[in-house]
C-alpha positions as CSV (number, residue, x, y, z in Angstrom):
1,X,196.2,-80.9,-53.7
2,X,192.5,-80.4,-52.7
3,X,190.3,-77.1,-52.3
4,X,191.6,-76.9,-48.7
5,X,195.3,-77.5,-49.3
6,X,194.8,-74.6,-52.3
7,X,193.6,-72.2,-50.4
8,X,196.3,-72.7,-47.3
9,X,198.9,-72.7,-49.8
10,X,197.5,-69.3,-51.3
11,X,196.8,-67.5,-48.3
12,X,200.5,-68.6,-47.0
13,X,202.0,-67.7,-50.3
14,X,200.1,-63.9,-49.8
15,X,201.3,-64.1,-45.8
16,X,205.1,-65.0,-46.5
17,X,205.2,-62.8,-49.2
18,X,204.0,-59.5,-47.4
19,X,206.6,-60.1,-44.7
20,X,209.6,-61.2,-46.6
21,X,208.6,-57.5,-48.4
22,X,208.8,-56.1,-45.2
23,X,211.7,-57.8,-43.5
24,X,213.3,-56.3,-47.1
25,X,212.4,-52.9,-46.6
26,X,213.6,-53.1,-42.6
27,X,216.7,-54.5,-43.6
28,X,217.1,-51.4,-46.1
29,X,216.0,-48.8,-43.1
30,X,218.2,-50.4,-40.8
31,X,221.4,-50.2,-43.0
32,X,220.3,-46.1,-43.7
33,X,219.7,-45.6,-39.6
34,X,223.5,-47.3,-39.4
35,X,224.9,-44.7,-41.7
36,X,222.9,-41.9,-40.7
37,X,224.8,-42.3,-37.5
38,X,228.1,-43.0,-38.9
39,X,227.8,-39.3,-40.8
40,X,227.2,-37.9,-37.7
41,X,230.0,-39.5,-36.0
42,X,232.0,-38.1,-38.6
43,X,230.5,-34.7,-38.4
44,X,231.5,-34.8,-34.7
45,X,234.6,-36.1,-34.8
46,X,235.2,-32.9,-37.3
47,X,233.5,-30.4,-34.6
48,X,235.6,-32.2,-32.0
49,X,239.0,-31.2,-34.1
50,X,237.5,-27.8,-34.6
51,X,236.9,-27.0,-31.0
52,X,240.4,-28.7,-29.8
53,X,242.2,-25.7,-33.0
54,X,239.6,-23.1,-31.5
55,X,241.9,-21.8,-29.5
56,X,245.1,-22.5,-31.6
57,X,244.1,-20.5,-34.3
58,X,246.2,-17.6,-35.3
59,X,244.7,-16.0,-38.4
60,X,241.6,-14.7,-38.5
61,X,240.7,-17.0,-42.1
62,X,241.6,-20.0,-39.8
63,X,239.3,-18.8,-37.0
64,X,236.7,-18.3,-39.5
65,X,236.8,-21.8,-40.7
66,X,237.0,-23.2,-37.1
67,X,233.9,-20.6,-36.0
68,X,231.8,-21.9,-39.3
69,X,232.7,-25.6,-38.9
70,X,231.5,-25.3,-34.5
71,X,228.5,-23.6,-35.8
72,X,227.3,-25.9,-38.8
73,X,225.7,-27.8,-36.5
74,X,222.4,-27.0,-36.1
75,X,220.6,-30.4,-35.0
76,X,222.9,-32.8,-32.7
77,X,222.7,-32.1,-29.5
78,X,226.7,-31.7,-27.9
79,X,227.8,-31.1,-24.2
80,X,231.5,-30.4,-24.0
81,X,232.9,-31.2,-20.6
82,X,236.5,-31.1,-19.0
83,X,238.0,-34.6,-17.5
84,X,236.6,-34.4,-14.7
85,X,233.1,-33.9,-16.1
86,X,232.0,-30.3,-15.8
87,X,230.5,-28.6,-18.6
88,X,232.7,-26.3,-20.2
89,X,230.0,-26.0,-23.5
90,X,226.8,-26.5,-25.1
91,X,225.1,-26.8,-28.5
92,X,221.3,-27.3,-29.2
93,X,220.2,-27.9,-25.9
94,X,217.5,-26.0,-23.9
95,X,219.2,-23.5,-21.2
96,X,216.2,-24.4,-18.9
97,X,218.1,-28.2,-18.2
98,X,221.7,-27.1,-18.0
99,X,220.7,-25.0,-15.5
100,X,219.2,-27.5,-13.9
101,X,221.5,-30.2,-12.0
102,X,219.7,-32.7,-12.1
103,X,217.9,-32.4,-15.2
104,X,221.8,-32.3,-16.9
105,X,223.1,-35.1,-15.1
106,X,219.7,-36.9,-16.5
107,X,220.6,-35.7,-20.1
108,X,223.9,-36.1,-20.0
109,X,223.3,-39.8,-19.1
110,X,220.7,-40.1,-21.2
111,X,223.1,-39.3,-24.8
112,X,225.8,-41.2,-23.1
113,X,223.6,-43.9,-23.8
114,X,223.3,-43.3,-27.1
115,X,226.6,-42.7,-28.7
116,X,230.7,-43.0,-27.6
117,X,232.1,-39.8,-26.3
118,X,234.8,-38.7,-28.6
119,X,238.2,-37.8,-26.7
120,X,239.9,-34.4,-26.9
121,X,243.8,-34.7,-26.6
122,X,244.8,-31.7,-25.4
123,X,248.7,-32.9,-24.9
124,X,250.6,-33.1,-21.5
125,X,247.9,-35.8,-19.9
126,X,244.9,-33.1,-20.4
127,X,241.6,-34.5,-22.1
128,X,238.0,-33.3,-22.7
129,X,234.6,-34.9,-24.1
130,X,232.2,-34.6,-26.4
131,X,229.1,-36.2,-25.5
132,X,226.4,-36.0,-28.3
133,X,222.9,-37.2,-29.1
134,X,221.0,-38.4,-31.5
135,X,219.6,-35.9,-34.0
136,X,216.0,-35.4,-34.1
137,X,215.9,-36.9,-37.9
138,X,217.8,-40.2,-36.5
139,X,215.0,-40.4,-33.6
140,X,212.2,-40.2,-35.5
141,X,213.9,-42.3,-37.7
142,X,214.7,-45.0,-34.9
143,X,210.2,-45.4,-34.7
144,X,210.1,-45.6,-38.3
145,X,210.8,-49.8,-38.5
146,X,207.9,-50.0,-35.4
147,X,205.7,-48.0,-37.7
148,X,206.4,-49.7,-40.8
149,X,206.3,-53.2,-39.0
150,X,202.6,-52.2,-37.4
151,X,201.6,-50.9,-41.3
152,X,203.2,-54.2,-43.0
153,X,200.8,-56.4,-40.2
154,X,198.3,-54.2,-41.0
155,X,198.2,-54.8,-45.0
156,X,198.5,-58.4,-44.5
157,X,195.7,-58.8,-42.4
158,X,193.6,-56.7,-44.7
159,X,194.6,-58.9,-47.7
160,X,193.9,-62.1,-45.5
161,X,190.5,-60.8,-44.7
162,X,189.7,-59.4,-48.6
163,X,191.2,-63.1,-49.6
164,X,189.4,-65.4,-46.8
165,X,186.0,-62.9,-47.3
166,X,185.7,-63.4,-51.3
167,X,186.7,-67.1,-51.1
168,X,184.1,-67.4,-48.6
169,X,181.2,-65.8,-50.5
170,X,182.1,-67.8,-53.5
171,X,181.7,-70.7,-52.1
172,X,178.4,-69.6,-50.4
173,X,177.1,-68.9,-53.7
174,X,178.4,-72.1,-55.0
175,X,176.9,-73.9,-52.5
176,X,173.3,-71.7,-52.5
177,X,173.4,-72.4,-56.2
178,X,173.8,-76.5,-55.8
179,X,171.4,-76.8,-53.1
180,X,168.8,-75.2,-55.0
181,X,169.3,-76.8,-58.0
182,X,169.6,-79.9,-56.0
183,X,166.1,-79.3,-54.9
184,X,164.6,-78.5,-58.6
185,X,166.4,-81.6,-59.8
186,X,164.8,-83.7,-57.4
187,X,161.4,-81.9,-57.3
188,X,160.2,-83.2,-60.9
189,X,160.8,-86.9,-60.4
190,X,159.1,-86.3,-56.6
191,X,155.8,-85.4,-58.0
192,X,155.9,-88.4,-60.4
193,X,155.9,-90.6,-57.4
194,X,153.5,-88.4,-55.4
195,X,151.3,-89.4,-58.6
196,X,152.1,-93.3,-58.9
197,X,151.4,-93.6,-55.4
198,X,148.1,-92.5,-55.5
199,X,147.5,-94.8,-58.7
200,X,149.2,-97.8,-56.4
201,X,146.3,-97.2,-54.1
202,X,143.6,-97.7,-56.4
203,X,145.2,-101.6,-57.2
204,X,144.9,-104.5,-55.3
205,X,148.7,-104.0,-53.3
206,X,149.3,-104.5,-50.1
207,X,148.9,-101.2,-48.5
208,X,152.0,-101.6,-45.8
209,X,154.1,-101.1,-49.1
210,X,152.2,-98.2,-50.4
211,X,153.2,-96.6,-46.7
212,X,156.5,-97.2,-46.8
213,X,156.5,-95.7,-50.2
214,X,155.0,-92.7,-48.5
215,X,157.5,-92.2,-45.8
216,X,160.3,-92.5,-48.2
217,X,158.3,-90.0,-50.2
218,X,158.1,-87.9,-47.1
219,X,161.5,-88.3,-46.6
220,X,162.6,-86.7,-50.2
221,X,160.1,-83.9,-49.6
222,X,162.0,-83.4,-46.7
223,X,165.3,-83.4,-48.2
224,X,164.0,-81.3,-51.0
225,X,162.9,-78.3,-48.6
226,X,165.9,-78.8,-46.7
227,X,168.0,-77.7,-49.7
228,X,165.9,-74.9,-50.8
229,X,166.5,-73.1,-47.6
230,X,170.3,-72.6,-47.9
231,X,171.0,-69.5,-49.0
232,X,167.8,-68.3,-48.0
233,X,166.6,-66.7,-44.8
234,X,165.4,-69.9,-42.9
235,X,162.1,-69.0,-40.5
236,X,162.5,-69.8,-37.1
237,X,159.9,-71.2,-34.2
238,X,159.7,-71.6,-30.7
239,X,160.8,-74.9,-30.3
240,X,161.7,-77.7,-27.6
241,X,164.8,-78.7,-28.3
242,X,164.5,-81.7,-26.2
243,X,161.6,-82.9,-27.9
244,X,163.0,-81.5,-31.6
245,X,166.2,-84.0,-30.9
246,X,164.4,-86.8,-30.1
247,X,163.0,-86.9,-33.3
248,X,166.0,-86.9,-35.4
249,X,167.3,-89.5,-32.6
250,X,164.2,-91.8,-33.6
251,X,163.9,-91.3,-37.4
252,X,168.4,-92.6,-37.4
253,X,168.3,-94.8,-34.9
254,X,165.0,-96.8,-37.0
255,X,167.4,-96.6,-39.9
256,X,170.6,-97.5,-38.4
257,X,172.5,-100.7,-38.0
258,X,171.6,-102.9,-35.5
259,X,175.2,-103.0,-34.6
260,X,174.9,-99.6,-33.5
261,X,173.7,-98.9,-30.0
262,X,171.9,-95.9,-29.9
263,X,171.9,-93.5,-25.8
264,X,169.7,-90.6,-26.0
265,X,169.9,-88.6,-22.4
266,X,167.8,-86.0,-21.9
267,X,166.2,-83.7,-19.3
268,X,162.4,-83.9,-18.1
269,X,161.4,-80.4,-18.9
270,X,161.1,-79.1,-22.5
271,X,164.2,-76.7,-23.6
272,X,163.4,-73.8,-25.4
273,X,165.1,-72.6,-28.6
274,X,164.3,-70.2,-31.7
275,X,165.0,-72.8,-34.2
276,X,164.2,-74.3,-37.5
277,X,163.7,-77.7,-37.2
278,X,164.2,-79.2,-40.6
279,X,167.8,-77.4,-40.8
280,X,168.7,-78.5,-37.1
281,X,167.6,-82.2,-37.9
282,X,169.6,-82.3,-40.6
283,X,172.8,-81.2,-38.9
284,X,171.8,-83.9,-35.6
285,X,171.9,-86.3,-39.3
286,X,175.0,-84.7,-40.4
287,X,176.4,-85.3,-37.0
288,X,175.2,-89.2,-36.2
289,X,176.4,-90.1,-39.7
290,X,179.6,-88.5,-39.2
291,X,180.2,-90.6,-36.0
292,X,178.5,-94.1,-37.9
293,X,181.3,-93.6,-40.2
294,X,183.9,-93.1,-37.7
295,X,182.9,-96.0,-35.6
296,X,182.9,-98.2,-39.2
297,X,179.2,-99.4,-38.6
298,X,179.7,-100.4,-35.0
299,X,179.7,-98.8,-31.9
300,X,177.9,-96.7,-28.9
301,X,176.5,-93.5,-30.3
302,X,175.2,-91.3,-27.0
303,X,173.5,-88.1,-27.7
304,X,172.7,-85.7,-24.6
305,X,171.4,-82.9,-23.9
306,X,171.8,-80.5,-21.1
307,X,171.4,-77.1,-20.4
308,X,172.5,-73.8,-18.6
309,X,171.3,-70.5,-17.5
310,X,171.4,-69.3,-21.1
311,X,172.6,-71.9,-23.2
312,X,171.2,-75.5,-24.3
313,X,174.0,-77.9,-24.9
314,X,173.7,-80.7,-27.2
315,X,176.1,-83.5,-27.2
316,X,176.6,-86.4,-29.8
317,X,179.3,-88.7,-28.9
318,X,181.0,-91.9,-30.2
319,X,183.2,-94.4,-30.0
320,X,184.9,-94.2,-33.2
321,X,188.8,-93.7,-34.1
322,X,188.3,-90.1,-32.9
323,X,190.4,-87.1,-34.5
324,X,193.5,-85.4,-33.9
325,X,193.4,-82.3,-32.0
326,X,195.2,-80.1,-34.7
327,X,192.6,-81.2,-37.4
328,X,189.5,-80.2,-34.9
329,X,188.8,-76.8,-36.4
330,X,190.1,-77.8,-40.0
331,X,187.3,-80.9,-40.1
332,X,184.0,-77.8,-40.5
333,X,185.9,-76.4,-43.4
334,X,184.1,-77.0,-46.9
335,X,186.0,-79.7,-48.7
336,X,187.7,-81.8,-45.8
337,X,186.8,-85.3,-46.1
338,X,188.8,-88.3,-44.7
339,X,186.3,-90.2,-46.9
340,X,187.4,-91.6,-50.4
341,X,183.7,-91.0,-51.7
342,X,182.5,-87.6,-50.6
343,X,182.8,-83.7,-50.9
344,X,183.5,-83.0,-47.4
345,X,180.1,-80.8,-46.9
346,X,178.6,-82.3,-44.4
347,X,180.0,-80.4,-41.0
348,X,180.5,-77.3,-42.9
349,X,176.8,-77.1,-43.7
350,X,176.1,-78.4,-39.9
351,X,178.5,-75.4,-38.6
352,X,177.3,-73.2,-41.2
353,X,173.5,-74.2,-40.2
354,X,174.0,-73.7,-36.0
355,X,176.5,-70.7,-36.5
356,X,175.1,-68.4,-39.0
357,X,171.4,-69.4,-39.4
358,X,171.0,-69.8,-35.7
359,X,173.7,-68.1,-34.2
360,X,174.6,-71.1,-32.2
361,X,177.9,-72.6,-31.4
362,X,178.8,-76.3,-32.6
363,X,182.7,-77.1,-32.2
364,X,184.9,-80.4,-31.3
365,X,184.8,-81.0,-27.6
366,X,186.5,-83.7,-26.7
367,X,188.4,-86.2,-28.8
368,X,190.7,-89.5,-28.4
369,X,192.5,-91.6,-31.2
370,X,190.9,-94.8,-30.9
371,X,188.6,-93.7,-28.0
372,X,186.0,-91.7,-29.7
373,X,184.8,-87.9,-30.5
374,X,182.1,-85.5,-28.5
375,X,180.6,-82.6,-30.7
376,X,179.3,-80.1,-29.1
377,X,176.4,-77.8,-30.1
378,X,175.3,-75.1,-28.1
379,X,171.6,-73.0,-28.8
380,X,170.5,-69.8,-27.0
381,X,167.9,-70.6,-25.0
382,X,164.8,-68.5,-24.8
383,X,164.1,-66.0,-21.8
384,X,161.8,-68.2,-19.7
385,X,158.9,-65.7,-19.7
386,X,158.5,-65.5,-23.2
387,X,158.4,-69.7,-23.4
């Protein structure tokens, strides 16, 4: 299992367990609502006995009993009606609808609704009804689940956030922390060769290899700033963008396969862009060595650029074995490599670079097995009167 698969498998784990704890507690509310309303249909099956005696009773003890029973009830509303539906009785229901015809009819439906009426034999073919409601305790309780549902959502998408947030800033200072060491490490040996250079002048050497040697120099110096930035505020410049991806275009295509034919289409007029050019050029590398290794070392590679009212668009394209379309937001996390050699870095420092440094976009946007991928990367373009 890799760092990605880990951390799916833990934030799943935290997911299915915060909603198997609250299908648990539902399923416990649920069976109390269901007996909740079975007392009460007990209760009134008890009131309904008492009423139908009411008027049997002979002794005043019996009366008494009858009298306390029908007036227990102090919470579920009841209409008592004859068989052919008039009200004969009422209990714990405001006067102001039973006088009202159709506010009655509206209630009455309204509680038929919610429970069975229970059926007064009177003997010789004569019945009556009970209708009753809810209690207000067994309402409120009916919104409890929605409550508890919206509060179980609620605690899982605070510990997804809390999880996903300190994952993330380890691995930013895991990551500031490598780059920079990355860039001491390489910093010593860089000024030895600064230094041997200069000696190399100074014999009798063919002076076409001591400039090589410089722009491979020039190359590491390049590398070496690169990695100091992360984790540090990059500074940014009014830039063309059209001219700034040229020059990454130039520098890969002069180091790239022959086998590789490199399309650059571009506008006339310059593009501008706050940007840092070092970081961008090294996600335009990021990009074009992505697609070299997707096309195995043979191919078209077309990079294009084109713009909007408020947005430059840059597009690298290639003609490699392309990716599948569930995997085209999983590819920019750290750590997802198809790669046997690798750490998977590469477009998560590219999205990291145009999304958080430059508060671009950059995203898959278009992609065929066997056909080829198109990234996308979108910069804010300057208000033309300030370029």
């Amino acid at each position: 299992m890799d760092f990605t698969d880990e951390r799916k498998f833990n934030r799943w784990f935290i997911i299915v367990s915060c909603l198997v704890v609250t299908v648990l507690v539902l399923w416990n509310t649920s069976i109390f609502f269901q007996r909740l309303k079975e007392d009460e249909r007990s209760k009134m099956n008890i009131w309904a006995k008492a009423q139908k005696e009411l008027d049997r009773a002979t002794e005043d003890s019996e009366l008494e009993l009858i009298l306390e029973i029908l007036n227990n009830n102090t919470t579920i509303p009841i209409i008592h009606t004859n068989a052919k539906g008039q009200i004969i009785s009422t209990t714990n229901i405001d006067p102001s609808i039973i006088s009202d015809d159709e506010k009655a009819n509206r209630f009455l439906a309204g509680i038929k609704a919610e429970n069975e009426p229970i059926i007064i034999n009177l003997g010789e073919g004569q019945q009556q009804y009970v209708y009753y409601g809810n209690s207000p305790t067994l309402n409120k309780l009916k919104y409890y689940p929605i409550g508890l549902t919206l509060i179980g959502f609620l605690f899982i998408g605070v510990v997804y956030f809390f999880y996903t947030t300190t994952k993330t800033s380890d691995q930013n200072k895991l990551w500031a922390g490598m780059a920079k060491e990355t860039a001491h490490q390489i910093g010593t040996p860089l000024s030895s060769l600064i230094g041997w250079t200069e000696i190399l002048k100074t014999e009798n050497i063919n002076p076409s290899y001591v400039e090589e040697m410089e722009k491979d120099i020039d190359r590491l110096k390049t590398i070496t700033e690169r990695f100091s930035k992360i984790g540090s505020a990059p500074l940014f410049e009014k830039t063309d963008i059209v001219t700034a991806t040229q020059e990454s275009f130039e520098y890969l295509k002069v180091r790239s396969s022959n086998l590789i034919k490199f399309q650059l289409k571009k506008p006339k007029e310059p593009i501008f862009v706050e940007l840092n050019t070092q970081l961008y050029s090294w996600t335009i590398e990021n990009l074009v060595k992505n697609a070299i290794d997707a096309m195995r070392g043979k191919g078209t590679l077309t990079i294009a650029i084109k713009q909007d009212n408020n947005w430059a668009h840059i597009y690298i394209k290639d003609t490699g074995k392309g990716i599948d379309k569930s995997k085209w937001k999983e590819i920019f996390e750290p750590g997802h490599t198809t790669k046997k050699r690798g750490w998977g870095l590469g477009l998560s420092l590219a999205k990291r670079i145009i999304e958080e440094y430059h508060l671009g976009r950059i995203k898959v946007s278009q992609s065929e097995i066997n056909k080829g991928t198109t990234f996308r990367i979108a910069l804010k373009k300057l208000d033309p009167a300030t370029s």
